[in-house]
N, C-alpha and C positions, 0 to 999 in steps of 0.2 A: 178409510180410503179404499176404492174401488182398485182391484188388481185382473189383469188381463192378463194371463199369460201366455194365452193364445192367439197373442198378436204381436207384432215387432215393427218398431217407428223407426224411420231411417235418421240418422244424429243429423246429419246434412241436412234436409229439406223436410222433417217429420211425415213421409208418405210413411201411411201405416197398412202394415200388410199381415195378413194370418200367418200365422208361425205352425206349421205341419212339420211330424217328425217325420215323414218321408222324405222332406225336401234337404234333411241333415243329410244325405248321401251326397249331396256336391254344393256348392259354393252358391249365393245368391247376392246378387244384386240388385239395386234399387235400379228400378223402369225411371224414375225422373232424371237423376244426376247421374246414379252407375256405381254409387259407393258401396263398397260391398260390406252388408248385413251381418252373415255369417257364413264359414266356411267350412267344409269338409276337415274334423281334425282325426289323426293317425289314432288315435287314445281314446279310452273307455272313460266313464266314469270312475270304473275301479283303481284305474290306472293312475289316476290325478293324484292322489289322496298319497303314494307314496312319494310320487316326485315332487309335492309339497312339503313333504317331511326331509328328503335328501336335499331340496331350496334350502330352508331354512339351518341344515347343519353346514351345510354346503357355504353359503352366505355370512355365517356366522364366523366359520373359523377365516374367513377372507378378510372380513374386518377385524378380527383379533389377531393374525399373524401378516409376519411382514410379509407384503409379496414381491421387493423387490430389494437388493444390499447395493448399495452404492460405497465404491472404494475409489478415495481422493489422499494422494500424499501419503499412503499408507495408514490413512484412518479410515474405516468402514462403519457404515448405518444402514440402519433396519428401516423401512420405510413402509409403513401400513397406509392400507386405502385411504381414511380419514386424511393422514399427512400428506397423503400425495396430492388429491382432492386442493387442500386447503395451500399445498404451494403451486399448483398450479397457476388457482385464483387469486391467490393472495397480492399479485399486482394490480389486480384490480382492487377489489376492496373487502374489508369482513361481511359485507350483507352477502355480498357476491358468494364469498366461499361460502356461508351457509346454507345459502339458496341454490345452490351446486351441489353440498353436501346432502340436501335434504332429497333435492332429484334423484341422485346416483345412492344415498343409503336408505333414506328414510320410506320413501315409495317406494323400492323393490320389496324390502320387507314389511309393509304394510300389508302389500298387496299378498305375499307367501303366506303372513297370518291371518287375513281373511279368509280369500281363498280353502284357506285348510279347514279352516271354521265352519265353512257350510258344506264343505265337503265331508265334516268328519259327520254331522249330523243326518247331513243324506244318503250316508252309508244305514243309515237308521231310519229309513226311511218317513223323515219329517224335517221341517226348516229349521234351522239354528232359530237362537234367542236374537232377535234384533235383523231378521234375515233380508227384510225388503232393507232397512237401511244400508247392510253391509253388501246387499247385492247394487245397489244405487250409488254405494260411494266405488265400487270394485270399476262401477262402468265408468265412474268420472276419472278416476285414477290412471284407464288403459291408456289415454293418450299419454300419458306424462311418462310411462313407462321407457326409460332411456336403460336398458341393463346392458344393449351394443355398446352403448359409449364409454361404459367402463374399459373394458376392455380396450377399444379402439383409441380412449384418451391415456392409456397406459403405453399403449405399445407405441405411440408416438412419442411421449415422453421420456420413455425408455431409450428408443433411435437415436434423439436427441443427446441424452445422458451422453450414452456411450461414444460418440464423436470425441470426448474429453475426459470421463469420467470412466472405471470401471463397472458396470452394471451386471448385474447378477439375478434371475429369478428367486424369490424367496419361497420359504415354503405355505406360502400362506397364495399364488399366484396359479397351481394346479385347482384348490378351491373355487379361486374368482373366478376362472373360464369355466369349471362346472357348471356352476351356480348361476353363470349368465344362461351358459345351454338349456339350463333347468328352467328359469324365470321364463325365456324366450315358446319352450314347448308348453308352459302352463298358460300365459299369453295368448297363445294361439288357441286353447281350448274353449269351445262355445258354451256357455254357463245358462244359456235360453232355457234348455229344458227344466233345470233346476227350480223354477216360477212354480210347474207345476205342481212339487212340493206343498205350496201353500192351496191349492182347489182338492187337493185328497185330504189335507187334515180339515179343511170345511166340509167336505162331503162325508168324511169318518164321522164330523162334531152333530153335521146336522140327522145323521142315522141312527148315533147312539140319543139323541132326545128321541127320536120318532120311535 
């Protein structure tokens, strides 16, 4: 398969337009619809690779510790992301909460180990093993990307709670709001230039025959 990396198709209305790293210094937009391409982000290359590693510790303990203790009649519970998630949903139905849970757990952290994946390899400067695929599924992935809504379906849940119930942040709830901030700045980061990883290891493959 034919790879271009020095071009960029609009998701919207596929105008395709040359990708220049000058134009990385500020935000661009499609001339047909207006959707914006890519944009100006605060962060290096070098810079990604650890706040993928603080994602993923970050994420980790948010779903292993409680992030919130609910006290009723003087009994108290621990209430981890997954549980919360799943009584949220749970009136509606089991598809529901899994297809809730998979938005809210399963794609943030997809996305953090990918991510990390071609980052760790273009620190080396060359593509990860399977790079076009995991950069193709990274791009499908960004819309599905809900890591506000944790946080935002917590804190409502919480207001809620508390009208009745005792609620208390747990220790696992300083993690979740990292780890979204974390999700949200790697999100924003433009992963375009990374393409060109794969025209320097053809250019390296086709010098060393010659």
């Amino acid at each position: 398969m034919k790879i271009y990396p020095h071009l960029i198709v609009c998701p919207c209305c596929e105008s395709v337009y040359r990708y220049r790293l000058s134009d990385r210094k500020a935000s661009l937009q499609c001339r047909r619809c207006a959707t914006v391409l890519y944009r100006r982000s605060a962060f290096t290359l070098q810079d990604l690779l650890p706040f993928c590693f603080a994602a993923l510790v970050t994420f980790l303990i948010a779903n292993l510790m409680p992030v919130m203790t609910v006290t009723a009649h003087g009994l108290t519970r621990s209430v981890t992301l997954l549980q919360g998630i799943l009584a949220i949903t749970g009136s509606f139905s089991v598809l529901t909460g899994i297809l809730t849970a998979g938005l809210l757990i399963g794609v943030p952290l997809i996305q953090i180990l990918l991510t990390g994946w071609v980052l760790l390899f273009a620190r080396l400067r060359q593509p990860a093993p399977g790079f076009v695929v995991v950069m193709k599924l990274l791009a499908r992935l960004h819309p599905w990307s809900m890591a506000e809504v944790i946080v935002s379906g917590f804190l409502v849940a919480a207001v809620k709670l508390s009208s009745f119930l005792d609620v208390a942040p747990g220790p696992g709830s300083p993690a979740m709001v990292a780890s979204v901030i974390l999700l949200i700045i790697i999100n924003s980061y433009d992963l375009q230039p990374l393409w060109s990883l794969l025209s320097a290891r053809r250019h390296k493959v086709k010098t060393h025959h010659e």
